[in-house]
MIDREN-796689 format. One record per residue (C-alpha): residue in three letters; x, y, z. Coordinates in steps of 0.1 Angstrom, whole numbers, plus 5000, padded with zeros to 4 digits. Layout:
ALAXYZ;...
//
This chain:
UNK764562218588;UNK766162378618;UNK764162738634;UNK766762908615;UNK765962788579;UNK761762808588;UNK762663158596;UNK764863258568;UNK762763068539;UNK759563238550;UNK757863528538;UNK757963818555;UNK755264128551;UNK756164518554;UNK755964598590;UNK752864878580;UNK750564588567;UNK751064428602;UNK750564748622;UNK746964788604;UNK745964428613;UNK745864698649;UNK745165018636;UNK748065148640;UNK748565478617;UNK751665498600;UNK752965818615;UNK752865618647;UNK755665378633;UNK759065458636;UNK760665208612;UNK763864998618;UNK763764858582;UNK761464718564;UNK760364438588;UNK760564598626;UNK759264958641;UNK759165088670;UNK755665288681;UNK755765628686;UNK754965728727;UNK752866028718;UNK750665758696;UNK750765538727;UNK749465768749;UNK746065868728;UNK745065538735;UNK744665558774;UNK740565588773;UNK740165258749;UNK739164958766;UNK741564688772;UNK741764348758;UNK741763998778;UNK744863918794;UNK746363598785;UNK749563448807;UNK751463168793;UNK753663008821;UNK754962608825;UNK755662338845;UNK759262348864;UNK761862328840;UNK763761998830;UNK766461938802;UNK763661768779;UNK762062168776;UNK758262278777;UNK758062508754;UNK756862888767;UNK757763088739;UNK756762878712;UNK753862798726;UNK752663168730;UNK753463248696;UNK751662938685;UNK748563058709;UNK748463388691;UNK748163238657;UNK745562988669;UNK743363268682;UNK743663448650;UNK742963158629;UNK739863118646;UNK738763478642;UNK740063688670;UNK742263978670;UNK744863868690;UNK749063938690;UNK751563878716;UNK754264018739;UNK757363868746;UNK760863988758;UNK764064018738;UNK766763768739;UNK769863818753;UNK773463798734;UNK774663618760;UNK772263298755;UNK772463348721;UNK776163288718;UNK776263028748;UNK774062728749;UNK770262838761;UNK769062998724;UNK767263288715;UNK763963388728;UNK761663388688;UNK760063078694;UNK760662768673;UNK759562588644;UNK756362718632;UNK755462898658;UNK758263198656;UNK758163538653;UNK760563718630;UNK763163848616;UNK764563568638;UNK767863668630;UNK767164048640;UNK765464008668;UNK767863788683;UNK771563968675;UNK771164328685;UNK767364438671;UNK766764768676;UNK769464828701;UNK767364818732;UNK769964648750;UNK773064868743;UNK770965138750;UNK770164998785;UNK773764898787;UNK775165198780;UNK772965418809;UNK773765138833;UNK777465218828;UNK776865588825;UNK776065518862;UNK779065338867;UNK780765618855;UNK779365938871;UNK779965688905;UNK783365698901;UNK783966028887;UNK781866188915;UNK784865988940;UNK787366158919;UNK786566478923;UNK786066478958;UNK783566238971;UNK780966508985;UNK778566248992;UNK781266069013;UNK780565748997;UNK782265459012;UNK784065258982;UNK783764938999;UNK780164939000;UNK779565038963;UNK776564798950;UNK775964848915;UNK777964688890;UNK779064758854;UNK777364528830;UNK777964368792;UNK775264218771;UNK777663878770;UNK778563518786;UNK782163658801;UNK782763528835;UNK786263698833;UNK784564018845;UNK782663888874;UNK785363978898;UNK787564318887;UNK789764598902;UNK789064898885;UNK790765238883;UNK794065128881;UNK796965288872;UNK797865628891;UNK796065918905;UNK794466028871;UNK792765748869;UNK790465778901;UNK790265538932;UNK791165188926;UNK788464948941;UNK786964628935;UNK784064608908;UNK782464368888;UNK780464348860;UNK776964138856;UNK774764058821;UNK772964348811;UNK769764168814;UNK770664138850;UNK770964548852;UNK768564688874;UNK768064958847;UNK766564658827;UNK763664618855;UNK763364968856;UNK763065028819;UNK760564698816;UNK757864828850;UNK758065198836;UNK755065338825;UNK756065628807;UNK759165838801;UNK758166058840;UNK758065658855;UNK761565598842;UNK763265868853;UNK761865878890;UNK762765498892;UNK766065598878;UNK766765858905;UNK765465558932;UNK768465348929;UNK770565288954;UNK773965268941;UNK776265278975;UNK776665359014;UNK778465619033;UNK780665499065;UNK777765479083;UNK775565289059;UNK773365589047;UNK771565489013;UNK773065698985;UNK770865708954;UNK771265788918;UNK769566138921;UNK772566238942;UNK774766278917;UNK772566368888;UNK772466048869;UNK768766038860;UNK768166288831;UNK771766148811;UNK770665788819;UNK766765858807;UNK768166028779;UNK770265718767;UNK766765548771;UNK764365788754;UNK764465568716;UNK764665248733;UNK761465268758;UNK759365258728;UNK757764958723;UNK758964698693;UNK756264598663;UNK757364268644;UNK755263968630;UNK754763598640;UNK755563368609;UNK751863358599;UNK752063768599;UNK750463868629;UNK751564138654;UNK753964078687;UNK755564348705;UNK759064208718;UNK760464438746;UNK763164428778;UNK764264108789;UNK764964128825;UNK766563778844;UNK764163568855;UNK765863498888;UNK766863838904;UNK764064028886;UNK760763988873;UNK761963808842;UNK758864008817;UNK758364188788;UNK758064578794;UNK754664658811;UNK754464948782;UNK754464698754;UNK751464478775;UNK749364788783;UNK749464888745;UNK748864588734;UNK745664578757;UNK744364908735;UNK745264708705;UNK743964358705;UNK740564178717;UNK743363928731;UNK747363978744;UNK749163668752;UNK752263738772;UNK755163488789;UNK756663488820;UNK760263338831;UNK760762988842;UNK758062778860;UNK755362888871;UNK756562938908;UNK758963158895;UNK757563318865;UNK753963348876;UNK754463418914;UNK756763718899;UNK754063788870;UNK751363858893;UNK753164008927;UNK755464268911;UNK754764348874;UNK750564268879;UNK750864488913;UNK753064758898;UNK751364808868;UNK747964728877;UNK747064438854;UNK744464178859;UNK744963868843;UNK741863698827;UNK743463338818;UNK746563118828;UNK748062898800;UNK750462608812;UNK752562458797;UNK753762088801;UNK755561798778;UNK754861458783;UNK758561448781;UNK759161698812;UNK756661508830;UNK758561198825;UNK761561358837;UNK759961468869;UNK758261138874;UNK761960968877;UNK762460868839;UNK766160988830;UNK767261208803;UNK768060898779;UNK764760748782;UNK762360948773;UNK761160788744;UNK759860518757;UNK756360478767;UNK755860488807;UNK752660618817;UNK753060568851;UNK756260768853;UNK754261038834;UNK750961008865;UNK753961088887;UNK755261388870;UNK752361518870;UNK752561618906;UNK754761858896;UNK751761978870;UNK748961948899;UNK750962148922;UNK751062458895;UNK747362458886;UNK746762498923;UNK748962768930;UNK747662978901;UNK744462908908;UNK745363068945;UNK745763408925;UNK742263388913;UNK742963308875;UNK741062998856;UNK744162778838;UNK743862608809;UNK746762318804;UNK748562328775;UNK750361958762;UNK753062088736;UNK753061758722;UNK755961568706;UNK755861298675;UNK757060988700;UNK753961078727;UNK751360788732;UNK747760848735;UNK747960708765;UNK750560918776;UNK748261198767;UNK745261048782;UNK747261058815;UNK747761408815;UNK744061528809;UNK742861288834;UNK745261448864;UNK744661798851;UNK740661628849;UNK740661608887;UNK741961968894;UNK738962078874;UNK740962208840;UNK741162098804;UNK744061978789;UNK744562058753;UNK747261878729;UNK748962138712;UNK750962068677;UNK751762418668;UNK755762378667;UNK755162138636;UNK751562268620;UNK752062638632;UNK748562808643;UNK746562518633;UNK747762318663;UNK746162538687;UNK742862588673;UNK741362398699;UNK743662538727;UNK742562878713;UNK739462788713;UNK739162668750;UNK741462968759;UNK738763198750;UNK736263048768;UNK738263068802;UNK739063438797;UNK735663578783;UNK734063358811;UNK734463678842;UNK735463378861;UNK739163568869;UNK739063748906;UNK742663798902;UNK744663898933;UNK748163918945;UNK749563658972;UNK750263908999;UNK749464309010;UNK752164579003;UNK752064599042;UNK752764259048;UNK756564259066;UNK759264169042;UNK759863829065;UNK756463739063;UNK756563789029;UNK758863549021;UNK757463279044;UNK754063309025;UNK755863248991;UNK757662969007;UNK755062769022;UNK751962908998;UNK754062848964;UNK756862658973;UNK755162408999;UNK758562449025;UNK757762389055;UNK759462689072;UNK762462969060;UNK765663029077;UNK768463279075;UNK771663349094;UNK772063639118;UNK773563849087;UNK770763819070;UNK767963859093;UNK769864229100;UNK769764289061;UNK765964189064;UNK765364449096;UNK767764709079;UNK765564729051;UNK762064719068;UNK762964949094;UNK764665199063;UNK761065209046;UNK761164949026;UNK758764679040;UNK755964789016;UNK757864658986;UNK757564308968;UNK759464038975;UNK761963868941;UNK762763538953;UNK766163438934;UNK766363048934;UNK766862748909;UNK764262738884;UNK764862358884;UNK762662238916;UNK760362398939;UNK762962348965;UNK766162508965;UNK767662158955;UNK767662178918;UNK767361808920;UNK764261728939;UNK761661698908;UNK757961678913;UNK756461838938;UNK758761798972;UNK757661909003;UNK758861939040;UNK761862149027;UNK763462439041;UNK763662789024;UNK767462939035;UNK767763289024;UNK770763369021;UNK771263779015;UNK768664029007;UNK769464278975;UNK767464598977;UNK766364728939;UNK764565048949;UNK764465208916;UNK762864888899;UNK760664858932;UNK761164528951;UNK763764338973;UNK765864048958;UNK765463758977;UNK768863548972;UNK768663158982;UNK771362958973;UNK774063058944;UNK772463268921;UNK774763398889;UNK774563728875;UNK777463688849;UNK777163348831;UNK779663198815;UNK780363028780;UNK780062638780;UNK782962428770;UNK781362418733;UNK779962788729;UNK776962808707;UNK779063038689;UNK781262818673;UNK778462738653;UNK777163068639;UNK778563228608;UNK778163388578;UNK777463178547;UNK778363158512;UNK774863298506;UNK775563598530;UNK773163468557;UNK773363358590;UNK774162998595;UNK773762818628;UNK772263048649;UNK769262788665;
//
């Protein structure tokens, strides 16, 4: 059966039954349906003086066509440590329209190992996204209306920076002229408009702590320059309290259920390139009063996703992470070890031993944090045992297990023993987690110590432009911010096709994006897109409504 007919034919529990699996009183829920709720911030912030839970990170290998598995694999994780007795749920972001209708997917999982209502959660849920949208463009808005009635900020409309966004795949509005059309209509200027997962209101709203946090971030953006490149930021023309307002339903964290009915919080999805790419630090830090054990995901590989999991959101928020999942596929591995697309399912341990440099290099650099890892093999029907025996024995010499996980077939029972061996890493105090760099650390250095420490480059370079940007922004205060290094996802270079584990590369930055509301400095090397576009063959042609009045085709 395909995700969407395991999702649709399975039962689903009132959203209050899964809320008391956590304690959760009912007057805490604010229900959207039957199935989903939203918890109540007042409820949220009784719970400040309970102790917190183990932190559990699920990242991967890098990335390849034949896929790893994150998302599954942490909903999977979640039912495994339930099965076996712990009180356990997960935290994951919400998928993006865009995706949805293009050709990535959603972000519920697959197979027996979802979390639904997979059709809610992935087309519109409980708005979060419009809402986000909608006080990103309320920005957009007041920008130009404050130009039209005078400009007494003297805001130079050539160096306007923030963007207009739409929760969709529609590279038609990358590039825009806005404000055409006479007088009455404002100022024309160029404009564009990026994905609203891209929005810097989406890191805001998922690094927030509480409704106060928002709104200062808010009024931290920097939306433009005068003539003579002063910052102008959000607070100036008095976008913070409407923009907060459009936010106040949606900053709530969302309660839904795995398929085997335990609890996940699904909240913000922020790009895993140009920001942080994590669920909202609110919905973790509940989570932490609610359950023995949180499982949460981060973006990407774990250069990306991890690096960005444990410099910005773990430094902004103040988390400490107690256990690393990874996951690989002996598929990926193969891919990385030179084995093309086409041939994957054919035995070839040897190609797998290679790909697994790609694996070694990951379980040192988040063992560099100070957090144990346990390898996680999402395991396919055409992988050999000795395949399999290939990857424990490499993750063997790096001092961590390697557990075969089945869980997108047999649901929570496939990751008994993962579960099993994940507990033991977390309760074992053997975590010492700490971020890669100091706050004080200058924003070049910064970058160089990703590069070489995470990325194994040999060096960084940047044209004269760019090393201005870089002083402009240190010398303007800055420097004390985290560094968002915007790559491909597809190599530890910036080649997207140098698999395994290259070295003696060079990281070229090419511009430097400040996001002072959100908190850290964009880090732009090589082409980096902000406003995707629809494939040739749009998973939308597939999706419809049935005869039955469901949804057909979506996944």
């Amino acid at each position: 059966m395909s995700d969407i007919e395991i999702a649709q034919k399975a039962a689903i529990k009132p959203i209050q039954e899964i809320a008391d699996k956590i304690s959760i009183p009912q007057d805490a829920l604010i229900p959207y349906g039957k199935t989903k709720a939203k918890i109540d911030l007042d409820y949220i912030s009784t719970l400040k003086d309970k102790p917190d839970g183990k932190l559990i990170l699920v990242t991967a290998i890098t990335p390849t066509p034949a896929g790893e598995g994150k998302t599954t694999t942490s909903v999977g994780l979640t039912d495994g440590l339930n099965r076996i007795g712990k009180k356990a749920m997960v935290c994951l972001r919400e998928p993006s329209l865009g995706p949805c209708f293009g050709m990535k997917g959603g972000a519920a999982g697959g197979g027996y190992a979802q979390v639904i209502p997979m059709e809610d959660i992935n087309l519109h849920f409980t708005g979060d996204f419009h809402a986000i949208g909608a006080a990103n463009n309320l920005l957009s808005a007041l920008l130009d209306n404050h130009i039209h009635w005078g400009n007494k900020h003297e805001i130079d409309s050539r160096r306007i920076s923030w963007k207009r966004v739409v929760d969709m795949n529609d590279r038609a509005l990358r590039s825009i002229a806005c404000a055409l059309g006479g007088p009455g209509n404002g100022f024309p200027r160029e404009d564009g408009f990026d994905i609203t997962v891209a929005s810097e209101v989406m890191a805001i709203f998922c690094l927030a702590t509480d409704m106060d946090d928002l709104q200062a971030r808010l009024s931290r953006i920097v939306i433009g320059y005068t003539r003579d490149r002063k910052p102008i930021r959000a607070d100036a023309i008095l976008a913070p309290g409407p923009m907060a307002v459009l936010l106040k339903d949606a900053i709530a964290p969302n309660l839904v259920q795995t398929l085997e009915h335990n609890p996940a919080f699904i909240h913000g999805g922020p790009f895993a390139n140009i920001a942080h790419g994590c669920n909202s630090v609110l919905a973790t830090k509940t989570a932490l009063k609610l359950a023995d054990y949180v499982v949460t995901e981060a973006g990407f590989g774990a250069d990306l996703g991890a690096e960005k999991f444990f410099d910005i959101k773990c430094r902004s928020a103040g988390l400490k992470p107690d256990a690393v999942t990874i996951v690989a596929t002996v598929r990926a591995l193969k891919m990385h070890g030179g084995v093309g697309k086409d041939d994957l399912g054919s035995e070839n341990v040897e190609a797998v031993k290679a790909g697994c440099s790609n694996l070694a290099r990951h379980i040192e650099n988040v063992k560099s944090f100070g957090v144990p890892v346990v390898v996680a093999i999402n395991r396919f029907s055409a992988d050999t045992d000795a395949e399999m025996a290939a990857v424990r024995g490499v993750c063997a010499e790096k001092g961590v297990k390697a557990i075969d996980a089945t869980h997108w077939a047999d649901g929570g029972a496939g990751t008994e023993e993962l579960a099993r061996e994940v507990v033991a890493v977390a309760d074992s105090g053997e975590a010492n987690f700490s971020p890669l760099y100091p706050d004080d650390m200058p924003i070049w250095d910064k970058i160089k110590t990703v590069a070489t420490k995470i990325y194994r480059a040999d060096d960084i370079a940047a044209d004269q432009k760019t090393i201005n940007q870089i002083k402009d922004l240190q010398d303007g205060g800055f420097g004390n911010l985290p560094i968002c290094i915007a790559k491909t996802q597809y190599s530890f270079s910036t080649n997207p096709d140098m698999k395994g584990a290259p070295t003696g590369h060079v990281l070229n930055v090419r511009e430097v994006r400040l996001s002072a509301g959100a908190g850290f400095i964009v880090v732009v090397c090589g082409d980096i897109m902000t406003m995707p576009g629809l494939p040739r063959e749009p998973a939308a042609n597939r999706i419809k409504i049935g005869a039955s009045g469901q949804v057909e085709g979506l996944f």
